[in-house]
Jmol script that loads the backbone (N, CA, C; Angstrom):
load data "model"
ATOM      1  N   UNK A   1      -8.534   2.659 -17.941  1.00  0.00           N
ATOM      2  CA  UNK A   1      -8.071   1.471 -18.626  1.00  0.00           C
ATOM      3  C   UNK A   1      -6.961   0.804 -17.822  1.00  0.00           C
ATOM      4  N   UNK A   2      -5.990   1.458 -17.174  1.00  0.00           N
ATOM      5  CA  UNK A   2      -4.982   1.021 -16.452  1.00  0.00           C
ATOM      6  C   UNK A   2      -5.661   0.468 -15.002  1.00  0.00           C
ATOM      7  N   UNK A   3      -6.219   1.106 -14.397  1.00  0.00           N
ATOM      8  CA  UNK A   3      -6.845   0.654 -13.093  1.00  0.00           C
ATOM      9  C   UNK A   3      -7.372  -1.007 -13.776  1.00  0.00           C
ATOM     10  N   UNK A   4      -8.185  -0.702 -14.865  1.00  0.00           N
ATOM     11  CA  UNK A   4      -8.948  -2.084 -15.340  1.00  0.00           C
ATOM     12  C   UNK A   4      -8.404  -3.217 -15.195  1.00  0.00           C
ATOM     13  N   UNK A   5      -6.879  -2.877 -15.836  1.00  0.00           N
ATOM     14  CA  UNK A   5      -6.027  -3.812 -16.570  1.00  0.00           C
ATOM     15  C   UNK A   5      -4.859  -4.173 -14.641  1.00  0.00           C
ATOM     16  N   UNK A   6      -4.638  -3.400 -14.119  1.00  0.00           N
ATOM     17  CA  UNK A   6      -4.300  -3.945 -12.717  1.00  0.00           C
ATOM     18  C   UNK A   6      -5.205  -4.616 -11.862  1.00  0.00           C
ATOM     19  N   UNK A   7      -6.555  -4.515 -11.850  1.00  0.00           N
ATOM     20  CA  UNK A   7      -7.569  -5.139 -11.254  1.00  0.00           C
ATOM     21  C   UNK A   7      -7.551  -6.654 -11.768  1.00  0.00           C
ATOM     22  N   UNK A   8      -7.536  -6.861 -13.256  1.00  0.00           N
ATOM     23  CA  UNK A   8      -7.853  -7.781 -13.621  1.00  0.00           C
ATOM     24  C   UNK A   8      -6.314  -8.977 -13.290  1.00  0.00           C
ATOM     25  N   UNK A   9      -5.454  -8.213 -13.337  1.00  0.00           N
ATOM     26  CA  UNK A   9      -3.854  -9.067 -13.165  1.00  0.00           C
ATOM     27  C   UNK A   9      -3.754  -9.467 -11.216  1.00  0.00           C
ATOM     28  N   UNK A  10      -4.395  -8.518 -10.362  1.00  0.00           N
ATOM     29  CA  UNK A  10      -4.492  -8.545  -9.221  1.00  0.00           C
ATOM     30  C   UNK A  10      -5.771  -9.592  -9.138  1.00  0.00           C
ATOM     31  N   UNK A  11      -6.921  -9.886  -9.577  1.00  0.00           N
ATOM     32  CA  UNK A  11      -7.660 -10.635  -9.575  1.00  0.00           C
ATOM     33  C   UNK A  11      -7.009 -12.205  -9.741  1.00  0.00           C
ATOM     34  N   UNK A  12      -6.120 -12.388 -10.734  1.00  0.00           N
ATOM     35  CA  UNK A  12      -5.582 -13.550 -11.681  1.00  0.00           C
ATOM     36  C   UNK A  12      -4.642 -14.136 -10.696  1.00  0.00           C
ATOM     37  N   UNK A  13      -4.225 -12.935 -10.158  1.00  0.00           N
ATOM     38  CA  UNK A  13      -2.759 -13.076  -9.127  1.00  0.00           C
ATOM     39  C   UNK A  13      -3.560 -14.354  -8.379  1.00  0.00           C
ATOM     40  N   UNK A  14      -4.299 -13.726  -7.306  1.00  0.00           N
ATOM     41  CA  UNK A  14      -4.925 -14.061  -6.527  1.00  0.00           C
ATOM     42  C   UNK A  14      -5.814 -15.410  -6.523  1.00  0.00           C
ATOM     43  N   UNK A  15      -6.125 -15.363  -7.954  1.00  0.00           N
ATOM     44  CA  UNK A  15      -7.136 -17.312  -8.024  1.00  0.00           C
ATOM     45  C   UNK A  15      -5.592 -17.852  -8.486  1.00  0.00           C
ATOM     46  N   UNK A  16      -4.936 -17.540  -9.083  1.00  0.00           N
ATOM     47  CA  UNK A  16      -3.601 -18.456  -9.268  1.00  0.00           C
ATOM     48  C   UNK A  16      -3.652 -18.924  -7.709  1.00  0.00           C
ATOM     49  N   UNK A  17      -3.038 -18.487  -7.186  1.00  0.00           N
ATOM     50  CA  UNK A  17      -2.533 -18.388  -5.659  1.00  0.00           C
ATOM     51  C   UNK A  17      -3.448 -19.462  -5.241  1.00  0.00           C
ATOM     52  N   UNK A  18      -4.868 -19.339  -5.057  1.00  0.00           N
ATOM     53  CA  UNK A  18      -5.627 -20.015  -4.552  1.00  0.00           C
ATOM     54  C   UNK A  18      -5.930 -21.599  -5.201  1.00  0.00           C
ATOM     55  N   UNK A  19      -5.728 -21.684  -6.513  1.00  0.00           N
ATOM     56  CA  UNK A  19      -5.240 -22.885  -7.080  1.00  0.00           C
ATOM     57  C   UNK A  19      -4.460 -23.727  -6.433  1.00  0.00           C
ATOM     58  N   UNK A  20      -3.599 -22.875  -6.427  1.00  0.00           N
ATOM     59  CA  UNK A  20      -2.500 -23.537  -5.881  1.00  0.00           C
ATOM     60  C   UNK A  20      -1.981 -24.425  -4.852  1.00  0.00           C
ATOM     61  N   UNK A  21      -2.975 -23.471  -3.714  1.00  0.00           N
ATOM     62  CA  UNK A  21      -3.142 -24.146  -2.396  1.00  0.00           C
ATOM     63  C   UNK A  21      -3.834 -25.230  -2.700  1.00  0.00           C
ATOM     64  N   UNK A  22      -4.810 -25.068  -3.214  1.00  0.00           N
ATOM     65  CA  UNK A  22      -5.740 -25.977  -3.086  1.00  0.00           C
ATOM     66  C   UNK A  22      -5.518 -27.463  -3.950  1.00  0.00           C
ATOM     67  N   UNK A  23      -4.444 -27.407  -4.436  1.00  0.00           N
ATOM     68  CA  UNK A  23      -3.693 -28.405  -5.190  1.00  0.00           C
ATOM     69  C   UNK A  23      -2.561 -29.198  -3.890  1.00  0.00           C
ATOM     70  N   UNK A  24      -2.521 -28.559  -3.132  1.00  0.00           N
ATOM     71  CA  UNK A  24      -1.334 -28.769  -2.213  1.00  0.00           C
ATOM     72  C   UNK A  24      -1.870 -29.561  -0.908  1.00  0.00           C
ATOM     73  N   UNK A  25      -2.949 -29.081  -0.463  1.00  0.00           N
ATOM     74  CA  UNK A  25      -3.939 -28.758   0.776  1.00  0.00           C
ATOM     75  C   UNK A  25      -5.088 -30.264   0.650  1.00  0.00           C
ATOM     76  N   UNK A  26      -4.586 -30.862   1.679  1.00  0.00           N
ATOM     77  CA  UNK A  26      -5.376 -32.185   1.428  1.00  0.00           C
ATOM     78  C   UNK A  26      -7.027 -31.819   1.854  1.00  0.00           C
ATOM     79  N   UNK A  27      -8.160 -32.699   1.112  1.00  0.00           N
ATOM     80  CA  UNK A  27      -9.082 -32.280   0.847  1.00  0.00           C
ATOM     81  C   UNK A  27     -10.008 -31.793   2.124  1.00  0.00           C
ATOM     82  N   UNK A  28      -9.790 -32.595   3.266  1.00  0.00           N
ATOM     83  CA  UNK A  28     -10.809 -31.997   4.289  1.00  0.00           C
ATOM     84  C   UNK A  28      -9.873 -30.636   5.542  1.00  0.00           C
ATOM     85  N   UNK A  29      -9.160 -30.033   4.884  1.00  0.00           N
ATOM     86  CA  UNK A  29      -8.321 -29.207   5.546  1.00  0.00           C
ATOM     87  C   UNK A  29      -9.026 -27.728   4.246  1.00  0.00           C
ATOM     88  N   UNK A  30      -9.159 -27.702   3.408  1.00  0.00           N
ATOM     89  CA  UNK A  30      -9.471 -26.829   2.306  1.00  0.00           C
ATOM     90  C   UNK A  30      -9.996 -25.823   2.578  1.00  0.00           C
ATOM     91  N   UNK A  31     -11.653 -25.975   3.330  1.00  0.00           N
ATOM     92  CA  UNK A  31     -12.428 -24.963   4.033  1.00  0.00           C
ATOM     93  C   UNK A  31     -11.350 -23.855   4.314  1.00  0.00           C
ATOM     94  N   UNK A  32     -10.849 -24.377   5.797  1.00  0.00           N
ATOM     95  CA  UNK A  32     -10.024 -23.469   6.663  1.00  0.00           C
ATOM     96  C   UNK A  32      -8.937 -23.043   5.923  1.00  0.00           C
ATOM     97  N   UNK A  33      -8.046 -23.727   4.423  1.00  0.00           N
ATOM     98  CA  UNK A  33      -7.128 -22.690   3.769  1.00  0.00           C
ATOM     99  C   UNK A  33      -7.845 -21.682   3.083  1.00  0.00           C
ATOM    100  N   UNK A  34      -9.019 -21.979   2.609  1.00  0.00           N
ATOM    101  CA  UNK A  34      -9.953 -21.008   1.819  1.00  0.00           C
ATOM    102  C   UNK A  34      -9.951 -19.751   2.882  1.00  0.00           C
ATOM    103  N   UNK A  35      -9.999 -20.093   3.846  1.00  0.00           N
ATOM    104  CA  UNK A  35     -10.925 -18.960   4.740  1.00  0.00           C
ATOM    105  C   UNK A  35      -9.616 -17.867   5.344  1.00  0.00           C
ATOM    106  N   UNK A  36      -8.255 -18.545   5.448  1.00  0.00           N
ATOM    107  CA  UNK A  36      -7.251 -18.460   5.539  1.00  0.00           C
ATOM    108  C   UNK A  36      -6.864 -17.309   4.798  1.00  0.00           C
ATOM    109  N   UNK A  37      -6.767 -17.596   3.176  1.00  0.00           N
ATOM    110  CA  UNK A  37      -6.549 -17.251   2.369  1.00  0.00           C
ATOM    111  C   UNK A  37      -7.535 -15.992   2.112  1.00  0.00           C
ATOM    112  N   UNK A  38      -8.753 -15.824   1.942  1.00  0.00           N
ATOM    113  CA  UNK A  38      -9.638 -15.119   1.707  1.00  0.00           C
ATOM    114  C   UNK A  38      -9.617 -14.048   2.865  1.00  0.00           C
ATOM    115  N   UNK A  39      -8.683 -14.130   3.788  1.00  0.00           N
ATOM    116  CA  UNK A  39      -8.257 -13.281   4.962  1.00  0.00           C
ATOM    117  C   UNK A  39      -7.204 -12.569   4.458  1.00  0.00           C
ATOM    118  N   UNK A  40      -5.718 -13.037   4.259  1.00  0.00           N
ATOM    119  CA  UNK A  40      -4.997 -12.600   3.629  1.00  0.00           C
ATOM    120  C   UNK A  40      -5.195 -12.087   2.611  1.00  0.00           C
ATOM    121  N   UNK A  41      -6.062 -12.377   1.545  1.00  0.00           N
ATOM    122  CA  UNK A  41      -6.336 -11.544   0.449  1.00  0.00           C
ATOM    123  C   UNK A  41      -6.667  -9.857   0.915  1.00  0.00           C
ATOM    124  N   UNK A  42      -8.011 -10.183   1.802  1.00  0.00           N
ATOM    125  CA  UNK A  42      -8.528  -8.891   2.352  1.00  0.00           C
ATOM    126  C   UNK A  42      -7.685  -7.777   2.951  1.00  0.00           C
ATOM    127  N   UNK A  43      -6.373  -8.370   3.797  1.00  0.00           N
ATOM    128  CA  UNK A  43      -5.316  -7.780   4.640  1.00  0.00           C
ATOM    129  C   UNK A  43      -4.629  -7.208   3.361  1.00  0.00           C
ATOM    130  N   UNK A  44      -4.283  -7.760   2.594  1.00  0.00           N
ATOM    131  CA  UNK A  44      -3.744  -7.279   1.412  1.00  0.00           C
ATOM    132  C   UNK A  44      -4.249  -6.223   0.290  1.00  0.00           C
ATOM    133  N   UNK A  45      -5.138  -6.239   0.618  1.00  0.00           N
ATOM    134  CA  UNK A  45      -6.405  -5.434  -0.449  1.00  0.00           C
ATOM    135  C   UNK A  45      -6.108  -4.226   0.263  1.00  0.00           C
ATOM    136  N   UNK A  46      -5.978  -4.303   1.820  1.00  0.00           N
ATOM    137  CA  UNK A  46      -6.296  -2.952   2.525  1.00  0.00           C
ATOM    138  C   UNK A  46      -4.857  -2.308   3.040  1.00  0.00           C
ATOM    139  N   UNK A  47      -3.632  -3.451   2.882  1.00  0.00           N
ATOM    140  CA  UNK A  47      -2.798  -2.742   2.882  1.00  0.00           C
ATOM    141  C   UNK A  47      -2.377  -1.583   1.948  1.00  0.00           C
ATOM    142  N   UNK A  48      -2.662  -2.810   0.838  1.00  0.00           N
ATOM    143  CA  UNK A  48      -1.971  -2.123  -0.793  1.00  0.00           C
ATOM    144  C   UNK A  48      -2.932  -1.023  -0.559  1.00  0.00           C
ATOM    145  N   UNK A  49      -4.055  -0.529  -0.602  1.00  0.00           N
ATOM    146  CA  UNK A  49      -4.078   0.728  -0.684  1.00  0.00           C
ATOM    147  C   UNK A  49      -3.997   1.646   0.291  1.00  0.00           C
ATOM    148  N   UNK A  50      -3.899   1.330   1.549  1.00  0.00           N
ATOM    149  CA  UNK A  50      -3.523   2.574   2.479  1.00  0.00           C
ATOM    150  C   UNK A  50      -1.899   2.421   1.990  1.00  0.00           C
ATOM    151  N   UNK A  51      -0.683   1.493   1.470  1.00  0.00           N
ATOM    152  CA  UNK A  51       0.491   2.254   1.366  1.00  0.00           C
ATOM    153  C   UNK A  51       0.179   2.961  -0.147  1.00  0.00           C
ATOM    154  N   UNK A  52      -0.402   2.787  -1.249  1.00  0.00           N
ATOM    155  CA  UNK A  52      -0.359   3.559  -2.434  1.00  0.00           C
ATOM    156  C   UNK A  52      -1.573   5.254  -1.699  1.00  0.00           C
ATOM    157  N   UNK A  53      -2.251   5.439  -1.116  1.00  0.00           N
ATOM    158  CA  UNK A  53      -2.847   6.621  -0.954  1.00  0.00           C
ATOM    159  C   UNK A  53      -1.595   7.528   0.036  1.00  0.00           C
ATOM    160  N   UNK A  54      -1.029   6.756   0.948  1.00  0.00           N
ATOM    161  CA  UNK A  54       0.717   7.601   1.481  1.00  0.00           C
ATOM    162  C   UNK A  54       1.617   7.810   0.680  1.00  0.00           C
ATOM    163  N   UNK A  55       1.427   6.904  -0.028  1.00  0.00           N
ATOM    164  CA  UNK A  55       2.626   7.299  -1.508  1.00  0.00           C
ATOM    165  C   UNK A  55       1.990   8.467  -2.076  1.00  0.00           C
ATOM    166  N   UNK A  56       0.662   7.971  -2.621  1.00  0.00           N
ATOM    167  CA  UNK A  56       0.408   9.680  -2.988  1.00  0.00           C
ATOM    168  C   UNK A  56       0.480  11.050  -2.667  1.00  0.00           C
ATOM    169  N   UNK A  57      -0.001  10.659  -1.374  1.00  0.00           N
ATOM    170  CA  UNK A  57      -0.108  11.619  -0.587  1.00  0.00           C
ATOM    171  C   UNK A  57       1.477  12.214  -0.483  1.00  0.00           C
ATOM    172  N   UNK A  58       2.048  11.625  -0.158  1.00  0.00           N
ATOM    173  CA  UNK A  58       3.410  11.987  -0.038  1.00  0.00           C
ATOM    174  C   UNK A  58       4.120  13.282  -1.243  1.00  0.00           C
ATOM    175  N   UNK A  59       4.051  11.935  -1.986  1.00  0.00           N
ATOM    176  CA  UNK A  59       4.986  12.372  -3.488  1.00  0.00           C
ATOM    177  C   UNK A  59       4.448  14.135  -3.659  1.00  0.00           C
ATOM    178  N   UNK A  60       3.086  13.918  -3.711  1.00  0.00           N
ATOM    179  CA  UNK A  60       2.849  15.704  -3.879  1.00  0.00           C
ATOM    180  C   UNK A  60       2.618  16.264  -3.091  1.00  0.00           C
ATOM    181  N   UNK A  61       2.943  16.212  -2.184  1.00  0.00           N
ATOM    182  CA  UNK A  61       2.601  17.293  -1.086  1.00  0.00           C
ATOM    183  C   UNK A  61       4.330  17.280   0.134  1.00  0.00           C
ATOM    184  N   UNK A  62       4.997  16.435  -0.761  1.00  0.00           N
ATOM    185  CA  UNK A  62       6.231  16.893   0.191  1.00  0.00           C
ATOM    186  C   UNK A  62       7.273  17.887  -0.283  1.00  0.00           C
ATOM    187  N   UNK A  63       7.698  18.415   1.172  1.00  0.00           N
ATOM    188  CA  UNK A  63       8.552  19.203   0.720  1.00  0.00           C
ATOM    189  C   UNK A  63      10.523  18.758   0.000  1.00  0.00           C
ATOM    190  N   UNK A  64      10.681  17.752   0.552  1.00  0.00           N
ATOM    191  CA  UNK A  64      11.913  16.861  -0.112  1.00  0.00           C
ATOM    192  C   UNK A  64      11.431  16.766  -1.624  1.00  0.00           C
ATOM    193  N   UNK A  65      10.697  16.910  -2.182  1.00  0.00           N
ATOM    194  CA  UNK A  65      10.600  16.182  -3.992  1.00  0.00           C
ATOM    195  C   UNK A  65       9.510  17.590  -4.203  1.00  0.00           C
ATOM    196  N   UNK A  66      10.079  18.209  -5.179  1.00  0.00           N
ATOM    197  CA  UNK A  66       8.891  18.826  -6.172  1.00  0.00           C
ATOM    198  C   UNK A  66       7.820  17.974  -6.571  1.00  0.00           C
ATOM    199  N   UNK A  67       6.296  18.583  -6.468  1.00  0.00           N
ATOM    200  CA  UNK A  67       5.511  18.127  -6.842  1.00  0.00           C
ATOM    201  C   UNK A  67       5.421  17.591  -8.370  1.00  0.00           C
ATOM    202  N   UNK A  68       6.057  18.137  -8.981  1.00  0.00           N
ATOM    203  CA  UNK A  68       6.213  17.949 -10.150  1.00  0.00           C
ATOM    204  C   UNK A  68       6.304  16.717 -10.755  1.00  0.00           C
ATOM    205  N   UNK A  69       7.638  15.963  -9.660  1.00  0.00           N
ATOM    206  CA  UNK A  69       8.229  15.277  -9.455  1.00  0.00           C
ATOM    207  C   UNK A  69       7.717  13.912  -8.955  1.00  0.00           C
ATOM    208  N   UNK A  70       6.822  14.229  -8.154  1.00  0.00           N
ATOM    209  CA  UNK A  70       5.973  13.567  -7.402  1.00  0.00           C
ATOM    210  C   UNK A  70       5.553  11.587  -8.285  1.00  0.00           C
ATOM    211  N   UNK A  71       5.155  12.352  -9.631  1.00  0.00           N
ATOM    212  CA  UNK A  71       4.326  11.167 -10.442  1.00  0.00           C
ATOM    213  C   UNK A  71       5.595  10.104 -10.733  1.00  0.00           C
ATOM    214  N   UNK A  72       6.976  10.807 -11.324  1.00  0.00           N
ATOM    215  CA  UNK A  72       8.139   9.811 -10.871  1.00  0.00           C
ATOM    216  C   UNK A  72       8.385   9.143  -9.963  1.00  0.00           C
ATOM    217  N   UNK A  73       8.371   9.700  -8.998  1.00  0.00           N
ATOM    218  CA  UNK A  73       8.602   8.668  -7.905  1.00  0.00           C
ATOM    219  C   UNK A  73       7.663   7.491  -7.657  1.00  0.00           C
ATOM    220  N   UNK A  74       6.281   8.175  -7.970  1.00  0.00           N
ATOM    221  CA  UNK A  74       5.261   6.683  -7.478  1.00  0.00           C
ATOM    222  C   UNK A  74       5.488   5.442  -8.810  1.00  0.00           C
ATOM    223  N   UNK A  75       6.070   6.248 -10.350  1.00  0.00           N
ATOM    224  CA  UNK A  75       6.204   4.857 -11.053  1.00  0.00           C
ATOM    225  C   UNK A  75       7.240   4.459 -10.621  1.00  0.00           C
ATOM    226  N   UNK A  76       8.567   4.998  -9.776  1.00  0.00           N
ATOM    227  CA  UNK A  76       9.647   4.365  -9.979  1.00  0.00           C
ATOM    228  C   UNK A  76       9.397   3.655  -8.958  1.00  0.00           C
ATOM    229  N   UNK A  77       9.125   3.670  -7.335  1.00  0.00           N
ATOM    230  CA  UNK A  77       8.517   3.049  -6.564  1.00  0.00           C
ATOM    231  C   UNK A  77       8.019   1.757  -6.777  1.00  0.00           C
ATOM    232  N   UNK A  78       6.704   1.931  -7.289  1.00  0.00           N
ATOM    233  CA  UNK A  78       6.099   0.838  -8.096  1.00  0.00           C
ATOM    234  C   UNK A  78       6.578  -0.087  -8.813  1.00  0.00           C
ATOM    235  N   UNK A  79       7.788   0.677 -10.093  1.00  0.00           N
ATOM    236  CA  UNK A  79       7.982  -0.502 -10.729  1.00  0.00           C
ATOM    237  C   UNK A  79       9.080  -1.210 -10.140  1.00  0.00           C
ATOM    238  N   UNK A  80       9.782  -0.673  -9.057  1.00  0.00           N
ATOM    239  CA  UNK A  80      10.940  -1.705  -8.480  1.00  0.00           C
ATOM    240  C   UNK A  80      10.036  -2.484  -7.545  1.00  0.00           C
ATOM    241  N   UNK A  81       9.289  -2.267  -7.154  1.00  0.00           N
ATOM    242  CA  UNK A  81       8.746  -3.206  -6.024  1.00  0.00           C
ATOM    243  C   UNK A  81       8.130  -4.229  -7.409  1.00  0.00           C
ATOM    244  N   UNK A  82       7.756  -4.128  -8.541  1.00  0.00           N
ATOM    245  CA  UNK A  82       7.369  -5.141  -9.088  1.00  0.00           C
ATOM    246  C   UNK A  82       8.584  -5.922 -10.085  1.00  0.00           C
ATOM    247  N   UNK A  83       9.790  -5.648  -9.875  1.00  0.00           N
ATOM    248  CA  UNK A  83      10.865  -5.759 -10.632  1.00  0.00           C
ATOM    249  C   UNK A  83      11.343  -6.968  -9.189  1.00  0.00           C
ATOM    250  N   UNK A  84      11.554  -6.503  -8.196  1.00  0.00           N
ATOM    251  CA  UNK A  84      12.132  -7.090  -7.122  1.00  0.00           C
ATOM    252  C   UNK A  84      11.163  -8.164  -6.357  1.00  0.00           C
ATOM    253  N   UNK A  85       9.666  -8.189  -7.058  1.00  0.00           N
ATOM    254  CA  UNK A  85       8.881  -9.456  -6.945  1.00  0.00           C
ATOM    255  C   UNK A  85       9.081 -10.494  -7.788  1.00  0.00           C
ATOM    256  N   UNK A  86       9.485  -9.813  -8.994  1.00  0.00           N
ATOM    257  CA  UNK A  86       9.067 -10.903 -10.128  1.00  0.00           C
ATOM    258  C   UNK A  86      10.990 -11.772  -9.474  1.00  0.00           C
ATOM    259  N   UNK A  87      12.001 -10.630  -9.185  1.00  0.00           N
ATOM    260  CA  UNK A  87      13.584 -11.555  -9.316  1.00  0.00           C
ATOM    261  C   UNK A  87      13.137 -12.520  -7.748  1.00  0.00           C
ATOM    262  N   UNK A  88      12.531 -12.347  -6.627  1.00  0.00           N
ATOM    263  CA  UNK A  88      12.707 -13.237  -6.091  1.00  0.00           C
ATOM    264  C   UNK A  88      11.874 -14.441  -6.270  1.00  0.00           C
ATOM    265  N   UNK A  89      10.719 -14.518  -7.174  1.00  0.00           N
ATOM    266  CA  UNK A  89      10.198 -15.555  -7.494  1.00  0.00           C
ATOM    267  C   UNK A  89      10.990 -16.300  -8.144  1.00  0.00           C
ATOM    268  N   UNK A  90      11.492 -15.643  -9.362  1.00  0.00           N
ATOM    269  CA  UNK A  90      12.776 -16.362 -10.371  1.00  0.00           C
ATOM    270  C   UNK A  90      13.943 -17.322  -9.414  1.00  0.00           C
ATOM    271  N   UNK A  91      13.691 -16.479  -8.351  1.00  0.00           N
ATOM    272  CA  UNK A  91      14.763 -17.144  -7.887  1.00  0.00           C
ATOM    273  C   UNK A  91      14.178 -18.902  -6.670  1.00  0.00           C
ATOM    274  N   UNK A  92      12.780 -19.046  -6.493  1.00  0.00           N
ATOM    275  CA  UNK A  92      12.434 -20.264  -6.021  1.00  0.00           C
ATOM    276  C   UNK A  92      13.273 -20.959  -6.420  1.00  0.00           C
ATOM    277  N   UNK A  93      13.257 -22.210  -5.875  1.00  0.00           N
ATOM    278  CA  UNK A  93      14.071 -23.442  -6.022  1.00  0.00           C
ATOM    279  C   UNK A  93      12.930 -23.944  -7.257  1.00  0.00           C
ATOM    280  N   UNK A  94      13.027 -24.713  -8.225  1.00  0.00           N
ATOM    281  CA  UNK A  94      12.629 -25.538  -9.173  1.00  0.00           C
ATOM    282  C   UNK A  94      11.049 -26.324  -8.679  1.00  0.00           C
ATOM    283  N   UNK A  95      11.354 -27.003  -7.352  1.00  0.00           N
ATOM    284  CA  UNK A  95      10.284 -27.898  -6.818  1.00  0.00           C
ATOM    285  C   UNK A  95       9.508 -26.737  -6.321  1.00  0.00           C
ATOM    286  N   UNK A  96       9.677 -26.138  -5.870  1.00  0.00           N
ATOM    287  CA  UNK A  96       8.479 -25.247  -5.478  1.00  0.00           C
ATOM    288  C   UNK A  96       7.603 -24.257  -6.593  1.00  0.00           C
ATOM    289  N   UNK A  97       8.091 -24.403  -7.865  1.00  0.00           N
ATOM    290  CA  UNK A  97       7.146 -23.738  -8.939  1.00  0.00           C
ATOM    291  C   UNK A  97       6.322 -24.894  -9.170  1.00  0.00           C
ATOM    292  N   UNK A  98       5.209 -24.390  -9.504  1.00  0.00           N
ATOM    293  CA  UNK A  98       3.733 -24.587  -9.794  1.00  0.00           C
ATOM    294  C   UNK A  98       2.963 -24.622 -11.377  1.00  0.00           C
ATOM    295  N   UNK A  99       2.742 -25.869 -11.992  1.00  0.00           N
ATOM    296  CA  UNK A  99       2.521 -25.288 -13.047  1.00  0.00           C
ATOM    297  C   UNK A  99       1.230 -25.883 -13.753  1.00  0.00           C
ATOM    298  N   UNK A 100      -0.108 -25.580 -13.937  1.00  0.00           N
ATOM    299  CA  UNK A 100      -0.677 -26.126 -14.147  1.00  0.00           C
ATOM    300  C   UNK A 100      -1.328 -26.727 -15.610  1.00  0.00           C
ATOM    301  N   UNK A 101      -1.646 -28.176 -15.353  1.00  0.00           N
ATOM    302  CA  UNK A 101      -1.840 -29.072 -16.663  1.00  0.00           C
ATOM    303  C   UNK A 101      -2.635 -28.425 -17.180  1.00  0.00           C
TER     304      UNK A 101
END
end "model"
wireframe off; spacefill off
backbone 0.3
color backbone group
């Protein structure tokens, strides 16, 4: 259910994003942000999980942190990296948020 429910917010992320551009991106330039974009997505797809399978890997199998311990660290990990996404968005300048009609 959780994988579901991150897939679907990582999906949303991602056509937001692409909205966006494509709101910005004058019309015969679009192709090449699409293709752009649909690159970066992929780079991103394959980062995020080779660093979450080292995180795993890590957390239980190192000797610095009890395994025990291990499942703490990947939420606390996690949720600051999503704590410290959401404050620097907050922090854009005004004109650069996006909001659609």
């Amino acid at each position: 259910v959780v994988m579901g429910l991150c897939r679907t917010f990582a999906s949303c992320f991602f056509v937001g994003i692409t909205i966006a551009i494509n709101k910005i991106t004058p019309t015969e330039e679009r192709a090449t942000t699409n293709g752009i974009v649909l690159l970066f997505v992929s780079v991103t797809r394959c980062l995020g999980a080779l660093f979450g399978g080292s995180l795993v890997a890590f957390s239980f199998s190192s000797i610095l942190i009890p395994p025990e311990y291990g499942s703490i660290m990947i939420f606390t990990i996690l949720g600051m990296m999503g704590a410290f996404g959401f404050w620097k968005t907050r922090l854009l300048e005004k004109e650069y948020r996006t909001t659609i009609d």
